[in-house]
C-alpha positions in Angstrom: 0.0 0.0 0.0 1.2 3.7 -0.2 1.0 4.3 3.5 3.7 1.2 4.2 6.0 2.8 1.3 5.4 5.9 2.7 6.4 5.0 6.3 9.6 2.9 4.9 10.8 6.0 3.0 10.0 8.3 5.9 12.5 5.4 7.7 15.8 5.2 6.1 15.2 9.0 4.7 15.6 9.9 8.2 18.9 8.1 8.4 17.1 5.1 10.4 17.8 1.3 9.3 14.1 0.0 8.3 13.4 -4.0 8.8 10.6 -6.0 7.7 8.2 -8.1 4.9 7.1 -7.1 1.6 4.7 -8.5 -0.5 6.0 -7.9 -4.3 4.9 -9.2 -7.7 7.1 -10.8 -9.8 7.0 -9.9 -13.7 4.8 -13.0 -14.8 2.0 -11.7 -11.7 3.4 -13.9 -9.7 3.5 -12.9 -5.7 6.7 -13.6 -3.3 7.4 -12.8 -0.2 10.7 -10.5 1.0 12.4 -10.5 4.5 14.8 -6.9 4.0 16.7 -4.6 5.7 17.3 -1.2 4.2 19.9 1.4 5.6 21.1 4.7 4.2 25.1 4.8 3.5 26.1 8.2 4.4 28.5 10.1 3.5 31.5 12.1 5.4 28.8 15.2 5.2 26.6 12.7 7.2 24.2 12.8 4.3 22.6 10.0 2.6 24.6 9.2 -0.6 22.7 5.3 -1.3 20.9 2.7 0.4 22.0 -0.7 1.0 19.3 -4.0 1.2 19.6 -7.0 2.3 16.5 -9.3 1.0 16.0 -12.9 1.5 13.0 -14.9 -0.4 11.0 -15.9 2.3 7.8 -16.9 0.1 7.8 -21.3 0.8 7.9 -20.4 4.7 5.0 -18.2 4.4 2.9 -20.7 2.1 4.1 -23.4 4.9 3.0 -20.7 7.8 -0.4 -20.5 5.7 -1.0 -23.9 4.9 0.0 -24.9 8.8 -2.6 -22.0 9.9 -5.5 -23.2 7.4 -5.0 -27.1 8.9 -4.9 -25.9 12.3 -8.0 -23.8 11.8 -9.9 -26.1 9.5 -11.8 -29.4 9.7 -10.6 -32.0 7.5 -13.7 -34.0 6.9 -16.3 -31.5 6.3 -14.1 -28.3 5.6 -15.6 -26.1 7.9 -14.1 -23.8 10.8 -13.3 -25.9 13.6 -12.9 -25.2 17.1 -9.8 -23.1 16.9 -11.2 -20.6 14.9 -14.1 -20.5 17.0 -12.1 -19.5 19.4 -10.0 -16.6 17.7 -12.9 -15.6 16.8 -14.9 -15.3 19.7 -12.1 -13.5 21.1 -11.3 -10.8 19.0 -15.3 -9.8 18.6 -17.5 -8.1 20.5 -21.7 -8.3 20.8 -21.4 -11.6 19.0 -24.3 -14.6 19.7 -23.5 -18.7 19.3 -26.0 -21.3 18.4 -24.8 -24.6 19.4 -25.7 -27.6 17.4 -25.5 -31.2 18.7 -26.8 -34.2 16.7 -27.8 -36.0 19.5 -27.6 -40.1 19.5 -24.9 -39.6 16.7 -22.9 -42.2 17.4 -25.5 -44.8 17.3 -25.0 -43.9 13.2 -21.7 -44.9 13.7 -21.9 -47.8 15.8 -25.0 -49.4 13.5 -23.9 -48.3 10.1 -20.5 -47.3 10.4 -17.8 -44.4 10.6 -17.9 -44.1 6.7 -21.7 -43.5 6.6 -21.5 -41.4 9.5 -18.8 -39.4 8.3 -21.2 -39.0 5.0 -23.9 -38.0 7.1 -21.8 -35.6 9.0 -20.7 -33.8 5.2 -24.6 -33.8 4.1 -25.3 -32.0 7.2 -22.4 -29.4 7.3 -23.4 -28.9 3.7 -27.4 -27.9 4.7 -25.7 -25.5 7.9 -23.2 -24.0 5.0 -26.7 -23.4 2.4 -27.8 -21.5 5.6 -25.4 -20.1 6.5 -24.6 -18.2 2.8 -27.8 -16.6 3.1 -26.6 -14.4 6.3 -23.2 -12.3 5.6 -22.9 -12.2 9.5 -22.6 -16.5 10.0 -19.5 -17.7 10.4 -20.2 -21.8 10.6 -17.8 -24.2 12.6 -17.7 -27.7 13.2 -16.1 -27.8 17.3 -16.4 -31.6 17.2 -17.5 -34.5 16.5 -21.3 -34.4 16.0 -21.0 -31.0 17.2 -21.5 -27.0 15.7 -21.7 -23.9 15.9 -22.9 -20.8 13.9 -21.3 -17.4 15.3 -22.9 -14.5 14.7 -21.3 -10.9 14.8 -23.9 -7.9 15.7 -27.0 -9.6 14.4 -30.4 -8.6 16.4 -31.9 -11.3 18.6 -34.7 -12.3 17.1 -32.7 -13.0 13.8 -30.2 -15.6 15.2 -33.6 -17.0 16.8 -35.4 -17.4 13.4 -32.0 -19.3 12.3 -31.6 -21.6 15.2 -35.1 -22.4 14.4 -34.6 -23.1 10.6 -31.6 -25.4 11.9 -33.5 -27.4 14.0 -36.3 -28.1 11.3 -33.7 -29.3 9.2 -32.0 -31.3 11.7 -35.3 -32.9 12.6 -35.5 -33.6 8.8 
């Protein structure tokens, strides 16, 4: 953005050593990532004469610090939020409402048909909460375990996030 150019060249123009990540574009519009250090070189006047960088490509560790963030914040059977999220969430937000969701007797679908059918049934049914959810901006959907859910929302009124928990529950009866 101009505003972090702007504060780097306000920086090293001001005879300070600057020190952090860019985010550049190679020719092809490819992004990569840059860890560099910029100082001024001055001269015997103790004016700036040139700058000196040091860059290192630091793009794979961020795709690895992403990808590591994304399975650590992501269910892997129905690829919804999971509980961690929740929890960032819920902590950086403020007048924020939670309907929890259990599917009760669950795990007689497991223990009668099996895991695999189960974990089908599990996908069909964060699938319905995600048709839902898509309809509200403000739902954030997570699966916290599991035959467990949650739907988060952020500054919705009362009686909305009642009229959803209802809709839920016909479906889940369904």
């Amino acid at each position: 953005s101009k505003s972090f150019y702007t504060n780097l060249w306000e920086k090293i123009t001001s005879k300070e050593t600057w020190r952090g990540r860019i985010k550049n574009i190679k020719k092809d519009g490819t992004p990569y990532w840059i860890d560099a250090t910029i100082s001024p070189i001055l001269d015997a006047k103790d004016e700036i004469c040139e700058y000196i960088t040091i860059r290192h490509n630091i793009t794979q560790l961020i795709d690895q610090k992403d990808k590591l963030r994304h399975l650590a914040t992501t269910d892997s059977l129905t690829k919804l939020r999971n509980r961690n999220a929740l929890r960032e969430d819920i902590l950086k937000s403020k007048n924020l409402s939670i309907v929890l969701i259990k599917i009760d007797s669950f795990s007689q679908i497991n223990d009668f048909y099996g895991h695999e059918l189960g974990d089908k049934v599990l996908i069909k049914f964060a699938m319905k909460l995600s048709h839902i959810s898509s309809k509200y901006e403000e739902l954030e959907l997570f699966r916290v375990s599991g035959d467990e859910f949650a739907i988060l929302t952020i500054n919705m009124p009362s009686h909305t996030v009642i009229k959803i928990a209802q809709t839920i529950s016909k479906i889940i009866n369904s």
